[in-house]
Structure formats: C-alpha cells, structure tokens
N, CA, C, O and CB atoms as a CASP TS submission, in Angstrom:
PFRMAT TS
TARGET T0000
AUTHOR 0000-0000-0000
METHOD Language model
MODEL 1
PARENT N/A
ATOM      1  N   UNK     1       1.007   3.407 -12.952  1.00  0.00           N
ATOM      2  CA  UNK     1       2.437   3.506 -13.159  1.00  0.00           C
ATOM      3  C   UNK     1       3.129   2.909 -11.950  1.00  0.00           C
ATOM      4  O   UNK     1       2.581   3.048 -10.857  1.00  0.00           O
ATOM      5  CB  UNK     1       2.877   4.975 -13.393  1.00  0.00           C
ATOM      6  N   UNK     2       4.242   2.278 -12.034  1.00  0.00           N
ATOM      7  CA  UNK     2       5.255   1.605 -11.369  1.00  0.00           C
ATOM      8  C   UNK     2       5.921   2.842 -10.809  1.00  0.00           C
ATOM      9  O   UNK     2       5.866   3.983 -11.267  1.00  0.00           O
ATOM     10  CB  UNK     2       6.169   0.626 -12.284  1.00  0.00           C
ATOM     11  N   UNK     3       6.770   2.267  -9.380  1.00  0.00           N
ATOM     12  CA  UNK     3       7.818   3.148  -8.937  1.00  0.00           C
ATOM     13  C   UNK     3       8.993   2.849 -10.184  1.00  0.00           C
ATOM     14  O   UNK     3       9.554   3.787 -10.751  1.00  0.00           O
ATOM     15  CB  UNK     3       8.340   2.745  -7.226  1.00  0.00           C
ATOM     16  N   UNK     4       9.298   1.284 -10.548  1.00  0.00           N
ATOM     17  CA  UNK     4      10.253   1.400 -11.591  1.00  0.00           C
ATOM     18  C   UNK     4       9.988   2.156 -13.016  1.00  0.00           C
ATOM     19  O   UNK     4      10.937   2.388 -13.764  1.00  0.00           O
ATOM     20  CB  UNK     4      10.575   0.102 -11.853  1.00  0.00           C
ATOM     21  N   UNK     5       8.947   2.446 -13.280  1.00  0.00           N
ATOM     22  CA  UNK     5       8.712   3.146 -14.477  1.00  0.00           C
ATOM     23  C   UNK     5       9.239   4.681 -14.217  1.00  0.00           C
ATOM     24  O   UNK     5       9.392   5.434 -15.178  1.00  0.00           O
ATOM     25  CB  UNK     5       7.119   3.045 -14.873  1.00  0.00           C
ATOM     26  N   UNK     6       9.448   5.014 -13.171  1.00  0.00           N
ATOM     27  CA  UNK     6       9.547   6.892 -12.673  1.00  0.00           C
ATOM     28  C   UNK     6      11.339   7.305 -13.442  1.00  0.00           C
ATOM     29  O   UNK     6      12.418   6.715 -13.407  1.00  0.00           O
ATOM     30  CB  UNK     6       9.596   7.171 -10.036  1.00  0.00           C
ATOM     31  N   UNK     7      10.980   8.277 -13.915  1.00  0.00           N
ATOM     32  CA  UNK     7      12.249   8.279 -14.360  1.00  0.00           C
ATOM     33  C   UNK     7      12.897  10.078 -13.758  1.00  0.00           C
ATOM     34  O   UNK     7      12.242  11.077 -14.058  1.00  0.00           O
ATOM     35  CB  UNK     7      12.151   7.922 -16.269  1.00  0.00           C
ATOM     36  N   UNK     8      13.485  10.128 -13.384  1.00  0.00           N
ATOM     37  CA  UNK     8      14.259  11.987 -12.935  1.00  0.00           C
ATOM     38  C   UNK     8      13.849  12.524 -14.135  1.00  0.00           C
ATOM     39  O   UNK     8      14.095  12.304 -15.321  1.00  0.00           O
ATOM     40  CB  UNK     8      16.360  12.317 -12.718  1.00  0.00           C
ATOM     41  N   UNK     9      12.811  13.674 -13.198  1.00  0.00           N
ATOM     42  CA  UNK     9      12.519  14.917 -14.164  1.00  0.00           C
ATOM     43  C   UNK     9      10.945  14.731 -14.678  1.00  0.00           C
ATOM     44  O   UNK     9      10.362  15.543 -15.396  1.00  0.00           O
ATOM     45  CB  UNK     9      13.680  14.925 -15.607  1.00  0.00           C
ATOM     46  N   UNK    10      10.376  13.488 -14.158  1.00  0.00           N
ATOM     47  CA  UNK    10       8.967  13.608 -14.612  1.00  0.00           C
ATOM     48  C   UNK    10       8.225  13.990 -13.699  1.00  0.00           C
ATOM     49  O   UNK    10       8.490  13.793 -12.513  1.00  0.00           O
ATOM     50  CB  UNK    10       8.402  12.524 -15.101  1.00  0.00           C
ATOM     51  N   UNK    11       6.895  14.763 -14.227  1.00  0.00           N
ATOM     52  CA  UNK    11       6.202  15.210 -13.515  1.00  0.00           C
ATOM     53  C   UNK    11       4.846  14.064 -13.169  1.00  0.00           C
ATOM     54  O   UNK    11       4.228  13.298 -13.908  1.00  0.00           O
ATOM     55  CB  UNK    11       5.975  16.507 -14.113  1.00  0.00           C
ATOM     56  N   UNK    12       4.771  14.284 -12.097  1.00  0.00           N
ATOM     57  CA  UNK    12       3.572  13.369 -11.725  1.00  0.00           C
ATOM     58  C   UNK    12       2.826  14.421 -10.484  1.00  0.00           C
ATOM     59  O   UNK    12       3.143  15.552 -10.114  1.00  0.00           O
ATOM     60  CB  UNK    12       4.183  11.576 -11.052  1.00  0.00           C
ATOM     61  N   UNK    13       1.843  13.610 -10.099  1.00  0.00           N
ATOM     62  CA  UNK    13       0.833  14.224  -9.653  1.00  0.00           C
ATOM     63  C   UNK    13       0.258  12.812  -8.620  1.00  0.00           C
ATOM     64  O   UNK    13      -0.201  11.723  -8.966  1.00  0.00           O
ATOM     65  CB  UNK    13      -0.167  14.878 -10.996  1.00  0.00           C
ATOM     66  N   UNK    14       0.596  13.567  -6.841  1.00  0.00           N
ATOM     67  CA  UNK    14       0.156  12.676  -6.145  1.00  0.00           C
ATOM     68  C   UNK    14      -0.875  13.114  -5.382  1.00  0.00           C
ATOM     69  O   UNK    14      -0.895  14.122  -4.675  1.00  0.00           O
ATOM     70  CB  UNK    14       1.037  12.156  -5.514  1.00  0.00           C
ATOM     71  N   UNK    15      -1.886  12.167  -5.586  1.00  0.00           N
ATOM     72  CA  UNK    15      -3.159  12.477  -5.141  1.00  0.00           C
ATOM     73  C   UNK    15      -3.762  11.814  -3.538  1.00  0.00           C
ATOM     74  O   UNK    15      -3.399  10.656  -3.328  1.00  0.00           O
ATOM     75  CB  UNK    15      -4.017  11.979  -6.356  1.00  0.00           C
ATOM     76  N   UNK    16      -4.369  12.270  -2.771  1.00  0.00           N
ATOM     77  CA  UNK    16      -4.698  12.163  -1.340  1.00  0.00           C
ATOM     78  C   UNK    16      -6.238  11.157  -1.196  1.00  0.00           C
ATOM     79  O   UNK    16      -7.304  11.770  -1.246  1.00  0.00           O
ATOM     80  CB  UNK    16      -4.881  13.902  -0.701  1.00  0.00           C
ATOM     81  N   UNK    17      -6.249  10.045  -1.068  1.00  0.00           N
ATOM     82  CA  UNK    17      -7.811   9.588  -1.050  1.00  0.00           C
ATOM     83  C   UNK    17      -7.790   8.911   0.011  1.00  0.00           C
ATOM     84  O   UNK    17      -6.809   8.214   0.274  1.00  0.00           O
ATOM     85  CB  UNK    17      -8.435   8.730  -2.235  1.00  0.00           C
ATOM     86  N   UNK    18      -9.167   9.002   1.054  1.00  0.00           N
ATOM     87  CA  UNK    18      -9.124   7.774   1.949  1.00  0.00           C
ATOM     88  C   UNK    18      -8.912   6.195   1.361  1.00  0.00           C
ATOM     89  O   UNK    18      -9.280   5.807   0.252  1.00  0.00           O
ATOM     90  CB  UNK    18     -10.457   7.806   2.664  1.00  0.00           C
ATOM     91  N   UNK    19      -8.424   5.623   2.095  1.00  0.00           N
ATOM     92  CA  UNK    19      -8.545   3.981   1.824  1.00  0.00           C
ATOM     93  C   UNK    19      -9.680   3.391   2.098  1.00  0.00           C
ATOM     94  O   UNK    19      -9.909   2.258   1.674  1.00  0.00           O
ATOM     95  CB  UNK    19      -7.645   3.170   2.567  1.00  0.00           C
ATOM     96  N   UNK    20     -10.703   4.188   2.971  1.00  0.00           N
ATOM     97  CA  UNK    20     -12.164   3.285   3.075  1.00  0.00           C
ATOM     98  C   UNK    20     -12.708   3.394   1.011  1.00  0.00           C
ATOM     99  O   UNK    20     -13.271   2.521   0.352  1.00  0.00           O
ATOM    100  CB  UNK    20     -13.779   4.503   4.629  1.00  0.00           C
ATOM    101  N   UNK    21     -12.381   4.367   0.694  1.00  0.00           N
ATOM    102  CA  UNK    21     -13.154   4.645  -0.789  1.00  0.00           C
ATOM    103  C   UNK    21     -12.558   3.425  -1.851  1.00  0.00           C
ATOM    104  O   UNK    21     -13.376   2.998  -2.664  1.00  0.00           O
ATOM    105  CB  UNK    21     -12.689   6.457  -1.510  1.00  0.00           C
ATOM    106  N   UNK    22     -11.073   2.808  -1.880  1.00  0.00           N
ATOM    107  CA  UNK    22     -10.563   2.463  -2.675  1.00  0.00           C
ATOM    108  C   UNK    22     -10.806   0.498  -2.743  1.00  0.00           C
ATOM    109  O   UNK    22     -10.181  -0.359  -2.117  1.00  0.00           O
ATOM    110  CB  UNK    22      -9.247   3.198  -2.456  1.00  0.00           C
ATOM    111  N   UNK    23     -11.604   0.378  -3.450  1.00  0.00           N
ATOM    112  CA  UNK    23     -11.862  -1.184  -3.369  1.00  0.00           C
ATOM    113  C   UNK    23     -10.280  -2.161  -3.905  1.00  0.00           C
ATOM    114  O   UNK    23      -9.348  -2.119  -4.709  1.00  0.00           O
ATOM    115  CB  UNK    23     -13.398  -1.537  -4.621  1.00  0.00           C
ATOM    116  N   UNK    24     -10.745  -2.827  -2.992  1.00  0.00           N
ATOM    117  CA  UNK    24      -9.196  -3.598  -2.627  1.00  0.00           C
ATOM    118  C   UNK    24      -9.578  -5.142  -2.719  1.00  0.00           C
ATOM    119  O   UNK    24     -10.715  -5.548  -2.481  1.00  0.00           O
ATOM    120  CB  UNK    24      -8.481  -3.202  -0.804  1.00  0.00           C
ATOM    121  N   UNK    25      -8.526  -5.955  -3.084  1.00  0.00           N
ATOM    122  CA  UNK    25      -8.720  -7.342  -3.122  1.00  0.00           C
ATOM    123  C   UNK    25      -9.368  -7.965  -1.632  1.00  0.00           C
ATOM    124  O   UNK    25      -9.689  -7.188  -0.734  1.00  0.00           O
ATOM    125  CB  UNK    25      -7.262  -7.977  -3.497  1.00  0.00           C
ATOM    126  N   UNK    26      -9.478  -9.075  -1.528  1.00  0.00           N
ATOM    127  CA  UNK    26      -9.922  -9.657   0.006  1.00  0.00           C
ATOM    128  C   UNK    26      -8.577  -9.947   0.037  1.00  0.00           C
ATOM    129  O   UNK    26      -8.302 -10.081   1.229  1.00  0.00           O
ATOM    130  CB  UNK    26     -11.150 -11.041   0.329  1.00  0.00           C
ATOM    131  N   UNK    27      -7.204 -10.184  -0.895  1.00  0.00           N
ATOM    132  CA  UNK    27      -5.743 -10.255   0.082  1.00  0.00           C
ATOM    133  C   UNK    27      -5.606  -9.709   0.428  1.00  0.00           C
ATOM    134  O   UNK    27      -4.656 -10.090   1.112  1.00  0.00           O
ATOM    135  CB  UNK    27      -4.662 -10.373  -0.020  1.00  0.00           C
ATOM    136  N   UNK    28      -5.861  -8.288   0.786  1.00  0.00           N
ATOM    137  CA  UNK    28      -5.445  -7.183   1.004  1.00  0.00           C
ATOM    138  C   UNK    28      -5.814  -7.316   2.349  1.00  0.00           C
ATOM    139  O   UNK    28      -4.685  -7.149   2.808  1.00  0.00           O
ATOM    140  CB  UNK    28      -5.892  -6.110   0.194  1.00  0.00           C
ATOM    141  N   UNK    29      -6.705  -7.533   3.604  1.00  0.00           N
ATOM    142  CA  UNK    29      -7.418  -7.790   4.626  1.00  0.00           C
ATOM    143  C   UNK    29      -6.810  -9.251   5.253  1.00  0.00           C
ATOM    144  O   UNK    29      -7.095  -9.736   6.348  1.00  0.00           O
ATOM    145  CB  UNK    29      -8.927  -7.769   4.169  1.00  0.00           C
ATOM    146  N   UNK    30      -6.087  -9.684   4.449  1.00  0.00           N
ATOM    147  CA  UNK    30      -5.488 -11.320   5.003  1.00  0.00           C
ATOM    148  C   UNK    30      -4.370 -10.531   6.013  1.00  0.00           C
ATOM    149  O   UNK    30      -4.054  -9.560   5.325  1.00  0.00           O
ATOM    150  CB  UNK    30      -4.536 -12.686   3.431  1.00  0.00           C
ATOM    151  N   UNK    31      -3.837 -10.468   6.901  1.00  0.00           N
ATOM    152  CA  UNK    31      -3.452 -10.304   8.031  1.00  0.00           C
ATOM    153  C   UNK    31      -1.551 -11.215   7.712  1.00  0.00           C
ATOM    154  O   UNK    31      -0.430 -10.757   7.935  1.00  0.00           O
ATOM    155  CB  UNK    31      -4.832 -11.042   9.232  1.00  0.00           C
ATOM    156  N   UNK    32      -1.886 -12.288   7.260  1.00  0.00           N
ATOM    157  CA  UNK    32      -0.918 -13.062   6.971  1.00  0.00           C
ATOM    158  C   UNK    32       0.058 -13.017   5.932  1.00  0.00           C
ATOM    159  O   UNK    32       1.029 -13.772   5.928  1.00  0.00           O
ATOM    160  CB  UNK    32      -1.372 -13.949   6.904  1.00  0.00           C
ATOM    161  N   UNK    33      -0.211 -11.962   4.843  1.00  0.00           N
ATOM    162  CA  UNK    33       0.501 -11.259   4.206  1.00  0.00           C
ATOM    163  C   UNK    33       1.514 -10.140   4.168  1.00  0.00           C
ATOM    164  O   UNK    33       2.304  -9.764   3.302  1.00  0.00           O
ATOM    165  CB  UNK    33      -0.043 -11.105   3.816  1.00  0.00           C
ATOM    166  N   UNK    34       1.200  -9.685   5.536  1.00  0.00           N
ATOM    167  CA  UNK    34       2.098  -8.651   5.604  1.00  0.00           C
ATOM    168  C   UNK    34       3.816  -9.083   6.695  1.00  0.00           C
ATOM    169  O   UNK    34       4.738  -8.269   6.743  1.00  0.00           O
ATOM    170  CB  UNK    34       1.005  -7.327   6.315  1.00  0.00           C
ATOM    171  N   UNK    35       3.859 -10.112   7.245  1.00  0.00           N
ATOM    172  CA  UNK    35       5.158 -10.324   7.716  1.00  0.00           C
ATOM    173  C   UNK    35       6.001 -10.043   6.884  1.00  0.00           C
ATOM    174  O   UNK    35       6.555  -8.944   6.872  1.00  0.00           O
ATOM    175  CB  UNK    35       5.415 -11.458   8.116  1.00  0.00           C
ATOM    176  N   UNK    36       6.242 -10.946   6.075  1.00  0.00           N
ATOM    177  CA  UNK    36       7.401 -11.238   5.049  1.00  0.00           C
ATOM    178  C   UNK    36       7.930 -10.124   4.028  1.00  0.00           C
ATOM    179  O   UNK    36       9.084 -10.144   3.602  1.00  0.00           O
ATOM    180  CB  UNK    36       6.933 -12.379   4.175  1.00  0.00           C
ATOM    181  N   UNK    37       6.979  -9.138   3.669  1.00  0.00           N
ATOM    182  CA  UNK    37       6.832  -7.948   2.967  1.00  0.00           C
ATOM    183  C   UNK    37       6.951  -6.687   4.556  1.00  0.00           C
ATOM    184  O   UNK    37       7.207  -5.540   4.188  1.00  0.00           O
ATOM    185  CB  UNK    37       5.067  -8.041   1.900  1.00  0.00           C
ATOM    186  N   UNK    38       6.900  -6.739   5.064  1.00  0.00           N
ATOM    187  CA  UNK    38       7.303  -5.770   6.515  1.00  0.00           C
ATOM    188  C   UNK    38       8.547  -5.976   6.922  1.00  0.00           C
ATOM    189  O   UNK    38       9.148  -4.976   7.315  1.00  0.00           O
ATOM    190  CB  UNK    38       6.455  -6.064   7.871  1.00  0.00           C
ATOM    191  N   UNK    39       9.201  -7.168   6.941  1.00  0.00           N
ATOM    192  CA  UNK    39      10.136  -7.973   6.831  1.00  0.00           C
ATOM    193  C   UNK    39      11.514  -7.356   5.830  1.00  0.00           C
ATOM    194  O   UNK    39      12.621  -6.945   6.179  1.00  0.00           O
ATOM    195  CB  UNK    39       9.414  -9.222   6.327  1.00  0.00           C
ATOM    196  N   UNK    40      10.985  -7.480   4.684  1.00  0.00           N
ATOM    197  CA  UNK    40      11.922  -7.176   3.775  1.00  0.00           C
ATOM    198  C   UNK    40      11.767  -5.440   3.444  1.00  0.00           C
ATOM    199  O   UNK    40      12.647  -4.807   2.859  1.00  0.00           O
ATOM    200  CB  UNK    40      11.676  -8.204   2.462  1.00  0.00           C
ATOM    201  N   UNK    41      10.844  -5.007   3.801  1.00  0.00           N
ATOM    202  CA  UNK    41      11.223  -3.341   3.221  1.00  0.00           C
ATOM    203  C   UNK    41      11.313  -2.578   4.839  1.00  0.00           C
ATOM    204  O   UNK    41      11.425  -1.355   4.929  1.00  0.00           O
ATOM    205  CB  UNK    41       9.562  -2.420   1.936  1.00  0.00           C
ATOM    206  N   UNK    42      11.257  -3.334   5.874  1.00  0.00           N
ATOM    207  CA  UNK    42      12.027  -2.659   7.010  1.00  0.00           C
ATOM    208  C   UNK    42      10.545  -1.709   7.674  1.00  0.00           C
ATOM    209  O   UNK    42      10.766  -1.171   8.758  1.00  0.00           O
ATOM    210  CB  UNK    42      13.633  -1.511   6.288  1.00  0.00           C
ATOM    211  N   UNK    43       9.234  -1.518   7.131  1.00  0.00           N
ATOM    212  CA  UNK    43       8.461  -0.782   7.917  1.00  0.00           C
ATOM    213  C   UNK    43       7.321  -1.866   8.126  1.00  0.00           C
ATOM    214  O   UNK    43       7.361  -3.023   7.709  1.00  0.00           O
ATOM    215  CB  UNK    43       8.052   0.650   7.273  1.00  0.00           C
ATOM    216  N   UNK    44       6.006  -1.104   9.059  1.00  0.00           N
ATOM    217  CA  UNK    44       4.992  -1.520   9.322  1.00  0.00           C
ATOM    218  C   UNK    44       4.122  -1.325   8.537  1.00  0.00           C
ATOM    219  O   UNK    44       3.915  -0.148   8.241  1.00  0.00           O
ATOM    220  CB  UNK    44       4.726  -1.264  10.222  1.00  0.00           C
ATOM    221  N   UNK    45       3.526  -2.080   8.085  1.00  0.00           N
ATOM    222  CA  UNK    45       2.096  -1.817   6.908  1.00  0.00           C
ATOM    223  C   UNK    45       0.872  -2.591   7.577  1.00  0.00           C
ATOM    224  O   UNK    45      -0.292  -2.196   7.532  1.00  0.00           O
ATOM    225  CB  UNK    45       2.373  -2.646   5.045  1.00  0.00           C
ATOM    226  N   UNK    46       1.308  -3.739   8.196  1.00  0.00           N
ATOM    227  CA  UNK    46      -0.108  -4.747   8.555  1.00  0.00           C
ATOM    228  C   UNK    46      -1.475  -3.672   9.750  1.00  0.00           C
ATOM    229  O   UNK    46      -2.706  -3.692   9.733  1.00  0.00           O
ATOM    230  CB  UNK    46       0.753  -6.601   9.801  1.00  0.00           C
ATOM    231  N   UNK    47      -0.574  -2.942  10.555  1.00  0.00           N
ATOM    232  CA  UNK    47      -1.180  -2.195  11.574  1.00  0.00           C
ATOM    233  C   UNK    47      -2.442  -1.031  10.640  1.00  0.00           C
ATOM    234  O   UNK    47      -3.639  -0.966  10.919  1.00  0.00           O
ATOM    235  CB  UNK    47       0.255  -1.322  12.520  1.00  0.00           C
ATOM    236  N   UNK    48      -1.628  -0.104   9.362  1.00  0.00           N
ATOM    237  CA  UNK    48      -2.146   0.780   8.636  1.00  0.00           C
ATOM    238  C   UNK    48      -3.286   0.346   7.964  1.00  0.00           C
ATOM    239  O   UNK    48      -4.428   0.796   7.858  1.00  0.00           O
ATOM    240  CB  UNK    48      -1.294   1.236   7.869  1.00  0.00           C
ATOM    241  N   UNK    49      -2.796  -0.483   7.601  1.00  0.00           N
ATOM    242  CA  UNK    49      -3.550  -1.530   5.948  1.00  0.00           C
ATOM    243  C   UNK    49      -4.663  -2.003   6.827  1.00  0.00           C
ATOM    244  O   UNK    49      -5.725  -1.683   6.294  1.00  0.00           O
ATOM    245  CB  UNK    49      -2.385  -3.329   5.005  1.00  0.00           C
ATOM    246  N   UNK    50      -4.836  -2.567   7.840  1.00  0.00           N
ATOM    247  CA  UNK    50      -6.259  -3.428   8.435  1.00  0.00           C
ATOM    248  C   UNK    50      -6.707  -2.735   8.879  1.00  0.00           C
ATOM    249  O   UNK    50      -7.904  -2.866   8.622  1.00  0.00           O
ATOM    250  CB  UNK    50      -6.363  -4.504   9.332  1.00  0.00           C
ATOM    251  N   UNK    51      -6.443  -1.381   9.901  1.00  0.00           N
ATOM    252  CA  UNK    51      -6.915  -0.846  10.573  1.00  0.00           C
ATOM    253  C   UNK    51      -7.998  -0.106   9.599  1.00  0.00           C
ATOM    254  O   UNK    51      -7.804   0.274   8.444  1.00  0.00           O
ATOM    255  CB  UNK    51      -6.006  -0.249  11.347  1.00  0.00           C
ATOM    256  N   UNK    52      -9.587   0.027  10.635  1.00  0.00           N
ATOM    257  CA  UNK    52     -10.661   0.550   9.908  1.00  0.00           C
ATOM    258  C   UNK    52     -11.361   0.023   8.801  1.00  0.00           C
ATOM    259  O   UNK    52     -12.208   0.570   8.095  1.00  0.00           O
ATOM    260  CB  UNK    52     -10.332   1.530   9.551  1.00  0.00           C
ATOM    261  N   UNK    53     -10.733  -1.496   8.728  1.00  0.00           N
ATOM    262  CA  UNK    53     -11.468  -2.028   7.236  1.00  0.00           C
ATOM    263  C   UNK    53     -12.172  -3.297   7.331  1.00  0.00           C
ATOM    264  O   UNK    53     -12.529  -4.001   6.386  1.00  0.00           O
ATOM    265  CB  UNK    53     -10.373  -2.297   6.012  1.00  0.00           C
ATOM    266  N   UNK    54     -12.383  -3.581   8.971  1.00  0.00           N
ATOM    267  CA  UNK    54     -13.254  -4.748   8.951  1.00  0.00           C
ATOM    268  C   UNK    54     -14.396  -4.681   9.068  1.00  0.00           C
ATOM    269  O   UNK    54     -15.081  -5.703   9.043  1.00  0.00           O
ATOM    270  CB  UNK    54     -13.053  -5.520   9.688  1.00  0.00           C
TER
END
C-alpha cells in the first residue's frame, strides 16, 4: 500500500523489521541516488539506507 492510498480512519498495522532481512534492489546501495530525493523531502536517508549493508 501507498502513503497516497491511506485514507483517515483506516486501520493499518506497522510492523518493525531489520533492514539487513529485507532484500532490496542493487539501486538501493547506489550512493548516488539519494541527493536529489534528500534534497526534495528535506531529510537524510543516504547515511541510514547504506549504513551496515556493504
């Protein structure tokens, strides 16, 4: 499910998993992806996202 799909008043259920468990694209590890997207939503992700996954 999308954040745009969420509508007020539904129930969902957020669940806690490490990120070493969750298989991820090899973009995901490109380093060079995260400016422009850090950029535009105002936080840090490149530091979180790489760290522990090489």
């Amino acid at each position: 499910m999308s954040v745009g799909q969420l509508q007020v008043g539904m129930m969902i259920f957020v669940l806690h998993v490490p990120k070493t468990v969750i298989p991820l694209a090899s973009s995901v590890l490109d380093p060079s992806v995260y400016p422009s997207v850090e950029k535009a939503m105002g936080i840090e992700l490149a530091r979180y996202a790489l760290s522990g996954r090489t």
